[in-house]
Backbone of each chain as ProteinMPNN parsed JSONL, in Angstrom:
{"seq_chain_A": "XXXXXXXXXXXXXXXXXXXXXXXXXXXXXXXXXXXXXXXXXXXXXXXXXXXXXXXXXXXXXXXXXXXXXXXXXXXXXXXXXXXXXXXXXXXXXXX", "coords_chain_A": {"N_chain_A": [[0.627, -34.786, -94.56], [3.766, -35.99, -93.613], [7.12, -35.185, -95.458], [6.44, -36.494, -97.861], [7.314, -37.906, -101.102], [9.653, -40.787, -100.821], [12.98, -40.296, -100.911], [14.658, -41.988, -102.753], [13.319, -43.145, -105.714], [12.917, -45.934, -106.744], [15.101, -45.442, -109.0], [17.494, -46.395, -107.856], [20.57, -45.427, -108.327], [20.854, -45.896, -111.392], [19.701, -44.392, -113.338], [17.63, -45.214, -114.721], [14.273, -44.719, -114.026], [12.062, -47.26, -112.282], [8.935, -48.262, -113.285], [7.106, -49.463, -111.916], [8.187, -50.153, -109.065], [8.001, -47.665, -108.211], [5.24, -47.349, -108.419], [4.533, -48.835, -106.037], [5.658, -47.555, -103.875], [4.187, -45.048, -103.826], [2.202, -46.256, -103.222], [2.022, -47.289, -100.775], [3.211, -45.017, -99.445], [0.214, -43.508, -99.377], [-0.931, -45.328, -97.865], [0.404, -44.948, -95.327], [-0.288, -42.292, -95.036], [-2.828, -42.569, -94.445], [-3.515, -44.319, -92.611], [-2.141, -42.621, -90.312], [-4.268, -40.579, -90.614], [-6.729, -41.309, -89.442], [-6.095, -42.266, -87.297], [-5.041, -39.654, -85.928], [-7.848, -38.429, -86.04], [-9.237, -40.196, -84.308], [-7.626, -39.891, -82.263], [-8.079, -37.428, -81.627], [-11.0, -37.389, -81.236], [-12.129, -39.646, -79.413], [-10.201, -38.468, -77.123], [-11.395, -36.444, -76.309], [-13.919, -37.653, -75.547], [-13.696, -39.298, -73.322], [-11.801, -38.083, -71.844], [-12.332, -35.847, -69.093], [-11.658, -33.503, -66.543], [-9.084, -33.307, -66.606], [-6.47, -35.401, -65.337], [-3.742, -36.347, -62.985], [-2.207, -38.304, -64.42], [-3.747, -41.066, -66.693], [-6.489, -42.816, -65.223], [-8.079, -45.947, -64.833], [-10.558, -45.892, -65.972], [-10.49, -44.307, -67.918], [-8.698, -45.304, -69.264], [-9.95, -47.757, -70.31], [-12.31, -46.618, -71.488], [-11.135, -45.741, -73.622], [-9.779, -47.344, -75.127], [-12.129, -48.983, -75.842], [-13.455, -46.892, -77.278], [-12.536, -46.195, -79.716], [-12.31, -48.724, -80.505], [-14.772, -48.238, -81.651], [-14.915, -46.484, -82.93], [-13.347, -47.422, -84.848], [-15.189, -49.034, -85.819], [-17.315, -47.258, -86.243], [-15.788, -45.633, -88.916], [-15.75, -48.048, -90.217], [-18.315, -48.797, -91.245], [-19.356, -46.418, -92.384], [-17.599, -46.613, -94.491], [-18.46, -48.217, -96.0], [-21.386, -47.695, -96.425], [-21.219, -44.787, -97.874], [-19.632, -45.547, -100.255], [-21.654, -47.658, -100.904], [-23.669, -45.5, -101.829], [-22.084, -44.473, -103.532], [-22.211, -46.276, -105.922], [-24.393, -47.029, -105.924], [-25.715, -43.918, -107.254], [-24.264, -44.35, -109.607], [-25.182, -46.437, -110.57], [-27.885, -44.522, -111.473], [-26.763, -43.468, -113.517]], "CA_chain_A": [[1.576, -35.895, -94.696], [5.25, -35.383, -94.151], [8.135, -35.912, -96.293], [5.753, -36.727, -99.305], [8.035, -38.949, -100.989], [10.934, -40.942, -100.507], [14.152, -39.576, -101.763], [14.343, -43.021, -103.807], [12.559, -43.65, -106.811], [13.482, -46.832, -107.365], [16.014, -45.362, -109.767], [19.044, -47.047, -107.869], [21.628, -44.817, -109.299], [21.268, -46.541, -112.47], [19.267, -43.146, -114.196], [16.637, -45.488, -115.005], [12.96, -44.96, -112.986], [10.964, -48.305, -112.65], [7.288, -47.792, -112.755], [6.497, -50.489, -110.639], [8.373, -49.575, -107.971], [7.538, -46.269, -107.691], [3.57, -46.997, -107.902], [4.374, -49.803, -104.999], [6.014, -47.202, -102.814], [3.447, -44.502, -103.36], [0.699, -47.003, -102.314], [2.536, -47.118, -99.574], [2.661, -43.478, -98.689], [-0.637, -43.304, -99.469], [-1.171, -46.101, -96.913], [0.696, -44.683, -94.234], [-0.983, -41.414, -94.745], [-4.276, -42.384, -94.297], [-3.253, -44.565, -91.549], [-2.047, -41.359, -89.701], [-5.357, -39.503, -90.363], [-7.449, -42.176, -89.038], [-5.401, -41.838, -85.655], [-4.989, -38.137, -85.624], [-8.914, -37.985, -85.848], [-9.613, -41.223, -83.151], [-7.232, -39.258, -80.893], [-8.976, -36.342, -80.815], [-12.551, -37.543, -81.059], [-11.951, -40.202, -77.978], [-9.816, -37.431, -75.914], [-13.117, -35.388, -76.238], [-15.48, -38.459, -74.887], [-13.025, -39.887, -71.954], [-11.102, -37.066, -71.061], [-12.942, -34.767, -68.413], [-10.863, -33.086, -66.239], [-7.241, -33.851, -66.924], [-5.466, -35.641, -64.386], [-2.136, -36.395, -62.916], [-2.43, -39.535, -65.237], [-5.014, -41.644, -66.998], [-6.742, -43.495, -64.932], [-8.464, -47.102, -65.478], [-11.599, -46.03, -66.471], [-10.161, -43.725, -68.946], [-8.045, -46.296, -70.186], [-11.001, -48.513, -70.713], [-12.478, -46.183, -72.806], [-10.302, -45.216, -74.901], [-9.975, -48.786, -75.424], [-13.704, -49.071, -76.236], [-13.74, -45.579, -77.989], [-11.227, -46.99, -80.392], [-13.24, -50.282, -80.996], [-16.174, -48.176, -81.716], [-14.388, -45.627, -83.78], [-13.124, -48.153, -86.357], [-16.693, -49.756, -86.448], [-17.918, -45.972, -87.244], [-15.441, -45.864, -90.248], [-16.13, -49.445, -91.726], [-19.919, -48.003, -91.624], [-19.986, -45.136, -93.063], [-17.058, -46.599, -96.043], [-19.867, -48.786, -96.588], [-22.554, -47.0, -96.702], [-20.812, -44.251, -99.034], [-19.631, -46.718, -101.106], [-23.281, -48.251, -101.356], [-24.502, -44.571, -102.139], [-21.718, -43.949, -105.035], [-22.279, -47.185, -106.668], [-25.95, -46.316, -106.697], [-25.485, -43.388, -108.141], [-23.18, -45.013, -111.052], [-26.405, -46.948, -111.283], [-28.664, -43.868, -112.027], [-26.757, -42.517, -115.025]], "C_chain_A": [[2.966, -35.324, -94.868], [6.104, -35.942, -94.895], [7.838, -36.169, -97.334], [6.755, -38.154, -99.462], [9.293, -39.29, -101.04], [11.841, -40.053, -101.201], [14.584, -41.018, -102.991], [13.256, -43.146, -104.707], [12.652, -44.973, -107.493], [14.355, -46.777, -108.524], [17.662, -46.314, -109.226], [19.92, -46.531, -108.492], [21.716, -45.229, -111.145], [20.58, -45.328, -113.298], [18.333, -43.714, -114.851], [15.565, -45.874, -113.672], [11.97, -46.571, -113.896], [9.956, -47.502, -112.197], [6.852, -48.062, -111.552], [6.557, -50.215, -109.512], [7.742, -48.18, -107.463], [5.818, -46.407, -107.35], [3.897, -47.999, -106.538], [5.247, -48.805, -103.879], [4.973, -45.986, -102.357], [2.066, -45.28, -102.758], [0.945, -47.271, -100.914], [2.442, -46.058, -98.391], [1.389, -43.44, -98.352], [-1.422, -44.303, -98.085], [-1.187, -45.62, -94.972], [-0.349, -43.247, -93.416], [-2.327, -41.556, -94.244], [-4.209, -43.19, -92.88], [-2.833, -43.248, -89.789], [-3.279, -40.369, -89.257], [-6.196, -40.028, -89.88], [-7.253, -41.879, -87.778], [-5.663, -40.338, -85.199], [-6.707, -38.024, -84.984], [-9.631, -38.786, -84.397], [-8.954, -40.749, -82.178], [-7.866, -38.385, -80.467], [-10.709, -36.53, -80.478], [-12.858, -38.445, -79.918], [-10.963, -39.181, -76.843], [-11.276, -36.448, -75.623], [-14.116, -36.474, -75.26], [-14.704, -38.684, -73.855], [-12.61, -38.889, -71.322], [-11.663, -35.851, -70.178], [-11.867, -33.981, -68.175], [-9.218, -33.228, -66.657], [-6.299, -33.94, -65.89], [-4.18, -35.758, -64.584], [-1.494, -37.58, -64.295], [-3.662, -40.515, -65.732], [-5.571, -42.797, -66.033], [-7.81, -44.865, -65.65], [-9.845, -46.883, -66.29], [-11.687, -44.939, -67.745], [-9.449, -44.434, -70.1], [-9.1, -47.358, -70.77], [-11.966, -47.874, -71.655], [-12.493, -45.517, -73.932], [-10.315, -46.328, -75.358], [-11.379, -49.178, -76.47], [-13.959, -48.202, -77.535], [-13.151, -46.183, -79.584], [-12.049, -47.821, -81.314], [-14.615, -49.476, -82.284], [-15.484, -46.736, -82.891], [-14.214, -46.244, -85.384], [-14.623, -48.73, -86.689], [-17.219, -48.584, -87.145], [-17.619, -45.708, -88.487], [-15.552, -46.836, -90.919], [-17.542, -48.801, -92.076], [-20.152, -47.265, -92.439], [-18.756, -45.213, -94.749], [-18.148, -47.18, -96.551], [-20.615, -48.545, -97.039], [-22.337, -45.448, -97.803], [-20.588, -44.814, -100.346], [-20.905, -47.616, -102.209], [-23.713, -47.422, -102.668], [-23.838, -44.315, -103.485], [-21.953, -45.231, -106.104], [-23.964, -47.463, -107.251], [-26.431, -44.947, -107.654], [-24.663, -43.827, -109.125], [-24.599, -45.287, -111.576], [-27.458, -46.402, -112.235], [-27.984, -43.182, -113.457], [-26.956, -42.862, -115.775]], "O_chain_A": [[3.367, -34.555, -95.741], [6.013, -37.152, -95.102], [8.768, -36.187, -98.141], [6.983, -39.05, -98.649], [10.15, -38.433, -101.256], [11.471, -39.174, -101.979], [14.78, -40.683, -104.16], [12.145, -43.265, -104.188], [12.476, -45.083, -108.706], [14.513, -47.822, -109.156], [18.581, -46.719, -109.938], [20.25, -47.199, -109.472], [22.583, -44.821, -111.918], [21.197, -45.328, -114.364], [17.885, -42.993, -115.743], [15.693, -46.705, -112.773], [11.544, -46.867, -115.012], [9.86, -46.611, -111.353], [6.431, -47.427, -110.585], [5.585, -50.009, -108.786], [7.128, -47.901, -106.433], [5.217, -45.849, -106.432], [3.04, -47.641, -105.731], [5.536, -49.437, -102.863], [4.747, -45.733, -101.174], [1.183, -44.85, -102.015], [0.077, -47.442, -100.057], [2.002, -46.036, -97.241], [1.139, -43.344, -97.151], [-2.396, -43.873, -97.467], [-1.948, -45.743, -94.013], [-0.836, -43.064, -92.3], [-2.88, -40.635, -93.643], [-4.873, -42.694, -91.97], [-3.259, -43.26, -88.634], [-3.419, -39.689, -88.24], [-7.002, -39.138, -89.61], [-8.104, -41.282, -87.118], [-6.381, -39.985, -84.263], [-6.941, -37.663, -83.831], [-10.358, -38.2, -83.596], [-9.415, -40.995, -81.064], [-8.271, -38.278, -79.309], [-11.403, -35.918, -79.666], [-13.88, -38.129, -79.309], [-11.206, -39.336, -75.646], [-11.824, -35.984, -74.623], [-14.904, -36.074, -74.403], [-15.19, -37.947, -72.997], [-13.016, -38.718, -70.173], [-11.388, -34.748, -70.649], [-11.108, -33.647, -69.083], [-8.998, -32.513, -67.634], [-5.523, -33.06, -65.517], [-3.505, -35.524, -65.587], [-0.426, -37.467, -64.896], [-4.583, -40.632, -64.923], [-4.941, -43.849, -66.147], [-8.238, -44.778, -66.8], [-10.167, -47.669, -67.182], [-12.702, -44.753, -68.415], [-9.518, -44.287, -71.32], [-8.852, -47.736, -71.915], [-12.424, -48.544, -72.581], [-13.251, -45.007, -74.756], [-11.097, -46.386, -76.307], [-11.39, -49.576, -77.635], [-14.496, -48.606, -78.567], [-13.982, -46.571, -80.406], [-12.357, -47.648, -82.494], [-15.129, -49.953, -83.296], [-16.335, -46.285, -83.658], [-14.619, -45.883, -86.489], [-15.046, -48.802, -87.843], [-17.553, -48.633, -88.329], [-18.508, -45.521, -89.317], [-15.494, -46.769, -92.147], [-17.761, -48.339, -93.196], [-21.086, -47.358, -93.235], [-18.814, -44.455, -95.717], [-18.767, -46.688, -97.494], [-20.863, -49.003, -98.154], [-23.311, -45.082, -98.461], [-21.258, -44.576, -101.35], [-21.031, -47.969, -103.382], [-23.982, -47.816, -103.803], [-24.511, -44.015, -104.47], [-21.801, -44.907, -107.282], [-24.491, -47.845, -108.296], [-27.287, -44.962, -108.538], [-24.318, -42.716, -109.527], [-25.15, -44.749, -112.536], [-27.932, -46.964, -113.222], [-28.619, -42.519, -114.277], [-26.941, -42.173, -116.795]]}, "seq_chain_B": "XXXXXXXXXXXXXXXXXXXXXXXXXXXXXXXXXXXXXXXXXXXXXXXXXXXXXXXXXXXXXXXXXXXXXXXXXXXXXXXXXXXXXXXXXXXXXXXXX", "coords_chain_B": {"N_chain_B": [[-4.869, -31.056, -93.45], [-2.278, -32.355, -96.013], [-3.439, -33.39, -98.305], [-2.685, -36.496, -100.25], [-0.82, -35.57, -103.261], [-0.756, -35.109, -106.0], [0.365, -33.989, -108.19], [3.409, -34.082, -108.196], [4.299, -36.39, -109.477], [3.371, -36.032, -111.653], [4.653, -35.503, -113.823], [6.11, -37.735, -114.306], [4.203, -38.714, -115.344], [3.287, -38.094, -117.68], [4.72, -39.177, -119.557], [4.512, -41.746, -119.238], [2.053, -43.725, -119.787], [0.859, -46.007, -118.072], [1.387, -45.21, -115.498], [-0.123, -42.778, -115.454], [-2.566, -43.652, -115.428], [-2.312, -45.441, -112.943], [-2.08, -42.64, -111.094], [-4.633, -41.917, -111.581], [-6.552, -43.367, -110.458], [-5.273, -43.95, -108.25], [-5.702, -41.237, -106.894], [-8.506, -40.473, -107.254], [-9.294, -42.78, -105.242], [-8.219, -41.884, -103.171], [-10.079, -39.83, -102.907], [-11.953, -40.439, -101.984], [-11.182, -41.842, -99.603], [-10.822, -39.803, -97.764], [-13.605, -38.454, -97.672], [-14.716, -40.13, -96.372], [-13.016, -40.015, -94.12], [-13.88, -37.754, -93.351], [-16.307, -37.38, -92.832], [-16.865, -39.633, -91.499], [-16.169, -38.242, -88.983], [-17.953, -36.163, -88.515], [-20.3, -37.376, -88.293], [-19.87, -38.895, -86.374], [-19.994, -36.998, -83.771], [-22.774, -37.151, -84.65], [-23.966, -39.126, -83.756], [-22.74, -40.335, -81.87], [-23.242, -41.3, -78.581], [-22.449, -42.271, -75.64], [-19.261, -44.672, -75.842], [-19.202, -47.855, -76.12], [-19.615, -51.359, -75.299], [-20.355, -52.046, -78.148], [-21.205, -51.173, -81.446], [-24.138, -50.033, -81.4], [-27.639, -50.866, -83.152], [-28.715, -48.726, -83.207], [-27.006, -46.716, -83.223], [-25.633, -47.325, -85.299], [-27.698, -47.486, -87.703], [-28.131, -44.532, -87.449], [-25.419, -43.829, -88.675], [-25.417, -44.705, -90.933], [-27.597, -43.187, -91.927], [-26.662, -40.539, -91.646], [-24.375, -40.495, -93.393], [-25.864, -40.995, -95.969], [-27.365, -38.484, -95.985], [-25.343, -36.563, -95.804], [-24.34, -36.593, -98.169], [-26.75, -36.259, -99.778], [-26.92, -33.033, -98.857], [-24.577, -32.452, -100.114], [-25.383, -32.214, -102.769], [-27.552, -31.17, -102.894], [-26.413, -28.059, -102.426], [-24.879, -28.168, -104.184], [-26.677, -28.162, -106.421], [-28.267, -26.253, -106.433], [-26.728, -23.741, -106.554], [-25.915, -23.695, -108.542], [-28.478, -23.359, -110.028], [-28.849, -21.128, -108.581], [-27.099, -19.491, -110.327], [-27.458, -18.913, -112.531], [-29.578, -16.929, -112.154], [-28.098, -14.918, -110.998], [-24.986, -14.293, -110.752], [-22.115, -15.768, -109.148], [-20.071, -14.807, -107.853], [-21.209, -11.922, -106.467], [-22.688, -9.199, -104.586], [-25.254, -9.851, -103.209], [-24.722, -12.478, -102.791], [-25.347, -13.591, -99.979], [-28.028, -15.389, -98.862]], "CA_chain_B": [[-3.812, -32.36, -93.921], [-2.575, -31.863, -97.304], [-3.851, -35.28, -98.96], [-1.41, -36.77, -101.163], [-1.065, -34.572, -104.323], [-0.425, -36.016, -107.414], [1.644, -33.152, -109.071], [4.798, -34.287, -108.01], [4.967, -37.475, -110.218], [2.254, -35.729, -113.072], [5.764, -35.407, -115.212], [6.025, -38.537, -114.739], [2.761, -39.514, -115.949], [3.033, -37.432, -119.044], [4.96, -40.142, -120.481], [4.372, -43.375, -118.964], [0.479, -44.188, -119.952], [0.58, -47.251, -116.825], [1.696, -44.345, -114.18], [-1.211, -41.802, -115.608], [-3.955, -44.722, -115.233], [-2.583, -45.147, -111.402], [-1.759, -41.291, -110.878], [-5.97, -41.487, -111.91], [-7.117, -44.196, -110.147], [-4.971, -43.35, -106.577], [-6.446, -39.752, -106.812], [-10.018, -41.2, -106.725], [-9.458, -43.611, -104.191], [-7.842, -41.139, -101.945], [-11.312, -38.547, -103.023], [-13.36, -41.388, -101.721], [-10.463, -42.048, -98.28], [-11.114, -38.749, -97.559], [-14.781, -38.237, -97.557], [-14.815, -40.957, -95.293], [-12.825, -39.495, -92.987], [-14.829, -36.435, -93.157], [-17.774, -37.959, -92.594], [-17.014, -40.378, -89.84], [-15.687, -37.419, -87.796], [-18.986, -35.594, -88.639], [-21.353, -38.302, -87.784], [-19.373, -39.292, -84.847], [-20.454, -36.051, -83.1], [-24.193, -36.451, -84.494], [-24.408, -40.172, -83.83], [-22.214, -41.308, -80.71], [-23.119, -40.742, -76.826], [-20.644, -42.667, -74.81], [-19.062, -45.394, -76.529], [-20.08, -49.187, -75.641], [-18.782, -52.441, -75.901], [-20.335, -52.667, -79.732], [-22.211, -50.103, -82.138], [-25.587, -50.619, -80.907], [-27.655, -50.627, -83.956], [-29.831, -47.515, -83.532], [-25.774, -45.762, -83.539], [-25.443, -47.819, -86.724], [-28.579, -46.743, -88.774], [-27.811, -43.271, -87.751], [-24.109, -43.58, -89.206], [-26.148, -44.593, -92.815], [-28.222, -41.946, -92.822], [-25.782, -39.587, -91.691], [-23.604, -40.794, -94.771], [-26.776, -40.239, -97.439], [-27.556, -37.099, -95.56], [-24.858, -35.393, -96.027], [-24.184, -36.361, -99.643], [-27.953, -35.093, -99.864], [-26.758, -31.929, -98.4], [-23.521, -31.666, -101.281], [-25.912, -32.52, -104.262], [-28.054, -30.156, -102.509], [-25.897, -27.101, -102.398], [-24.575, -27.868, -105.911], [-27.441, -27.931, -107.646], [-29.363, -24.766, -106.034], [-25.566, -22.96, -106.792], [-26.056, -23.897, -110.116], [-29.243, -22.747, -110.205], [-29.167, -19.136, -108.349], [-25.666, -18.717, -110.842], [-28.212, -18.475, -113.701], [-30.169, -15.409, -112.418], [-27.418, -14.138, -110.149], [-23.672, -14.463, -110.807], [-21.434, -16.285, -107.332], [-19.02, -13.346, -106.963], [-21.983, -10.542, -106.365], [-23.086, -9.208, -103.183], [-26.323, -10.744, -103.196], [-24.861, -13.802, -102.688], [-25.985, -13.975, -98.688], [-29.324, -15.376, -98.914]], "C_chain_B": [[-3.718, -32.061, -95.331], [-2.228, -33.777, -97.315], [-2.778, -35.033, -100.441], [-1.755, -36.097, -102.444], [-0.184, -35.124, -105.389], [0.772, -35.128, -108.485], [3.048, -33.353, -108.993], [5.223, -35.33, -108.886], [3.815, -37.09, -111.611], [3.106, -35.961, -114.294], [6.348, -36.674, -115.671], [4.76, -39.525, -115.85], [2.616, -39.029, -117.662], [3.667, -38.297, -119.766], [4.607, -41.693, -120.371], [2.47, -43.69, -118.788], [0.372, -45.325, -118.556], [0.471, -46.216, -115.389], [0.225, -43.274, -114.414], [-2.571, -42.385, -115.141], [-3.565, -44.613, -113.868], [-2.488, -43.911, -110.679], [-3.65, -41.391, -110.454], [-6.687, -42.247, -110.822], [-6.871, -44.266, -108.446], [-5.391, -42.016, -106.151], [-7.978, -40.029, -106.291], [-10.245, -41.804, -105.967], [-9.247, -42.825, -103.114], [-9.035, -39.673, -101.81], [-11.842, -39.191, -101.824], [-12.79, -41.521, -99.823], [-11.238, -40.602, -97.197], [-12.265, -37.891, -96.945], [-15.13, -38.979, -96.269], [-14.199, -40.755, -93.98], [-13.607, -38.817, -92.467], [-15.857, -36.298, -92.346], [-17.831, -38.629, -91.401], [-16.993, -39.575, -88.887], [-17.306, -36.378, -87.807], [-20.478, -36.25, -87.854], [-20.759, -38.725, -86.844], [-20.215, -38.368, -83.26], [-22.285, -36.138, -82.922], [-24.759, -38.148, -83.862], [-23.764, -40.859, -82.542], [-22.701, -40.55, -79.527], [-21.896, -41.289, -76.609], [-20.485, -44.033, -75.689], [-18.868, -46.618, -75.772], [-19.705, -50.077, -75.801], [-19.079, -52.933, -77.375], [-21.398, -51.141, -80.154], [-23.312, -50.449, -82.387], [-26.391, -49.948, -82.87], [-28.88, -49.509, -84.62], [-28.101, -46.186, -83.653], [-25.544, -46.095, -85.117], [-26.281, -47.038, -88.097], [-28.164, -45.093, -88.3], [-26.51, -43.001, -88.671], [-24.41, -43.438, -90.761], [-26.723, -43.806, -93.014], [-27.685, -40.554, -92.683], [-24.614, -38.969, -92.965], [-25.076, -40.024, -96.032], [-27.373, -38.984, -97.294], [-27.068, -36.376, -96.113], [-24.191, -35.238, -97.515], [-25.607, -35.672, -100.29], [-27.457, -33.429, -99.964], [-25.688, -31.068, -99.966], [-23.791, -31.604, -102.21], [-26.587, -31.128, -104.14], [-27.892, -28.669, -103.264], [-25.785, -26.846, -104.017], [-25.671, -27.409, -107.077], [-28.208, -27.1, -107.538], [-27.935, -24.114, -106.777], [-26.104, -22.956, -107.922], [-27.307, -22.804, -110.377], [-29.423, -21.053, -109.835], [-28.001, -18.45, -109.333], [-26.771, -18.602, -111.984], [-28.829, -16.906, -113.775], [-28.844, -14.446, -111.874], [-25.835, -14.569, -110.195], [-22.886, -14.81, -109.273], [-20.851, -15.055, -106.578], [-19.625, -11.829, -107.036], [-22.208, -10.169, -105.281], [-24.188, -9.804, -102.724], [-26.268, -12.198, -102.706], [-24.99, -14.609, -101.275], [-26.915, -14.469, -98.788], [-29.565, -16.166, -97.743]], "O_chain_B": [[-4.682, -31.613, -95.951], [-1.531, -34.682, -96.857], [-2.373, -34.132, -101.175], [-2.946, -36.031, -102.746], [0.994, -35.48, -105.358], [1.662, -35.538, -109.23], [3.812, -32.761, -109.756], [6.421, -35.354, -109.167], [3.549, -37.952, -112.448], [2.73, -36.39, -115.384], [6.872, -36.908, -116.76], [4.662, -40.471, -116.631], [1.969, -39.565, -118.561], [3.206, -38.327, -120.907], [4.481, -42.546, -121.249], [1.867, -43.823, -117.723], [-0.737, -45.146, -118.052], [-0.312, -46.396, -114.457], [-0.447, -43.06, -113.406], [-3.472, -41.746, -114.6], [-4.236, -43.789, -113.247], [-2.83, -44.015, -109.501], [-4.049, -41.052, -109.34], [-7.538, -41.578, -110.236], [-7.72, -44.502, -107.586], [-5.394, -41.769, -104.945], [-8.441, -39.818, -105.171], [-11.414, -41.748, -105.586], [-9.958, -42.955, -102.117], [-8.96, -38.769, -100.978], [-12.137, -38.575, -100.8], [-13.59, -41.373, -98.899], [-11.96, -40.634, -96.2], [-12.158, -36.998, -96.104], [-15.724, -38.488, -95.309], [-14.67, -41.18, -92.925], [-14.093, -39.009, -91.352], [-16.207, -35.476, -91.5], [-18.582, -38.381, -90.458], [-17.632, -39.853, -87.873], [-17.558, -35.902, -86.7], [-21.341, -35.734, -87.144], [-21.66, -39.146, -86.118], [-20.728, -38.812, -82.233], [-22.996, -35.706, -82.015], [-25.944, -38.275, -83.553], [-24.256, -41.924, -82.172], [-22.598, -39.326, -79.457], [-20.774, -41.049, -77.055], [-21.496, -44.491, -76.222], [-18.325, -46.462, -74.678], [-19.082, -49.99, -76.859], [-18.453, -53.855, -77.898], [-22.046, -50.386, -79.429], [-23.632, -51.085, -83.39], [-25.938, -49.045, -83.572], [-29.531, -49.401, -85.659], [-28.188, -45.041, -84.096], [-25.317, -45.246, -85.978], [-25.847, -46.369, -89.035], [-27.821, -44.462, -89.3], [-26.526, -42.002, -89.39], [-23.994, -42.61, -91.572], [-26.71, -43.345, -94.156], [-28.064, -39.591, -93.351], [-24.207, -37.862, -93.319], [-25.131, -38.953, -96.636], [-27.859, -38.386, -98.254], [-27.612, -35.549, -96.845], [-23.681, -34.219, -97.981], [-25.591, -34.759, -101.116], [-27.608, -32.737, -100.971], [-25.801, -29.995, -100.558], [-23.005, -31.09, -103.006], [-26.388, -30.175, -104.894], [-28.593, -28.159, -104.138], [-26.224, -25.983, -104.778], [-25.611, -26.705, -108.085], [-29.015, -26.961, -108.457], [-28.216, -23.961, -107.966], [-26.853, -22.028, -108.229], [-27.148, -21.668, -110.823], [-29.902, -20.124, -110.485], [-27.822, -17.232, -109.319], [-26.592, -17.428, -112.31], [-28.771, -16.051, -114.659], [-28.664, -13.327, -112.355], [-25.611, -15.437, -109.351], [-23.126, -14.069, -108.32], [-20.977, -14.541, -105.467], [-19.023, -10.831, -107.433], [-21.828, -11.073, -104.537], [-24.037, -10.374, -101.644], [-27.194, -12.926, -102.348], [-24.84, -15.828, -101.191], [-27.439, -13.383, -99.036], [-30.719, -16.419, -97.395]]}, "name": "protein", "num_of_chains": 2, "seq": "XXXXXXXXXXXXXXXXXXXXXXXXXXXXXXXXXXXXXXXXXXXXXXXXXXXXXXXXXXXXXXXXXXXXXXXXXXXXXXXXXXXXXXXXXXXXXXXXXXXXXXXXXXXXXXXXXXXXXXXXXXXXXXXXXXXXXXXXXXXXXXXXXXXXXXXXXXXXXXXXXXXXXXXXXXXXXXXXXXXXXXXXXXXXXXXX"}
């Protein structure tokens, strides 16, 4: 993640930091970042399934599924938050 | 990727008890973000052919047991580690097996 965080702290020159603000901008970061790594990984894991050769340009049936890839990418991550999720809340259960 | 790292506002946290609770609580969430990445990109490889107009649901059950698999696998590790550090110390040569 670049830049970490802003150069604002919600201080506003005034030499007083709000809390608030500051946790509502790192949830933010934290937002963007993960937004980023989501992509980073759906780019490379659909360039791997569509992409054979590497043409002059993508053609339609590359564009279609990447499209698809995509679809089926985010379904893989709701799944498996799920199903982690499940597994740590079952373990909570066993202690 | 360096995942968001909490040391930069820790000095803040040392005084403000509200910032230490979310310092604690965005750390854990982003353990949990994380894993999930990990994991999807892991089980992607062991669980997708070509990708389909929906996640057929023999791709699906593999994605779940790919998930309790491989937390299998990290309980696994940990708790043999544990165990061979009793007779055999981590940082020995022995420790190929």
């Amino acid at each position: 993640m670049e830049g970490g965080f802003g150069s604002d702290f919600g201080g506003s020159g005034s030499g007083k930091l709000d809390p608030g603000l500051i946790m509502e901008q790192v949830k933010v970061q934290i937002a963007v970042a993960n937004a980023q790594e989501l992509l980073q990984r759906m780019t490379d894991k659909c360039f791997r399934k569509c992409i054979g050769k590497p043409g002059g340009s993508l053609d339609n049936s590359e564009q279609k599924c990447i499209a698809m890839c995509m679809d089926r990418y985010m379904d893989a991550w709701n799944t498996v938050s799920r199903a982690y999720n499940s597994r740590l809340q079952r373990e909570r259960a066993n202690l | 990727m360096d995942s968001f790292s909490s040391s930069s506002v820790v000095g803040l946290g040392a005084v403000d008890p509200k910032l230490q609770h979310f310092i604690k609580a965005e750390t854990q969430k982003q353990r949990f973000q994380q894993l999930v990445h990990q994991m999807t990109e892991l089980c992607w490889e062991k669980c997708m052919d070509k990708p389909g107009p929906k996640l057929d649901s023999r791709a699906e059950a593999c994605f779940v047991n790919c998930v309790e698999r491989f937390i299998d696998t990290s309980q696994f590790i940990l708790n043999r580690l544990e165990q061979t550090q009793k007779s055999k110390p981590v940082f020995s040569e022995s420790l190929s097996d």
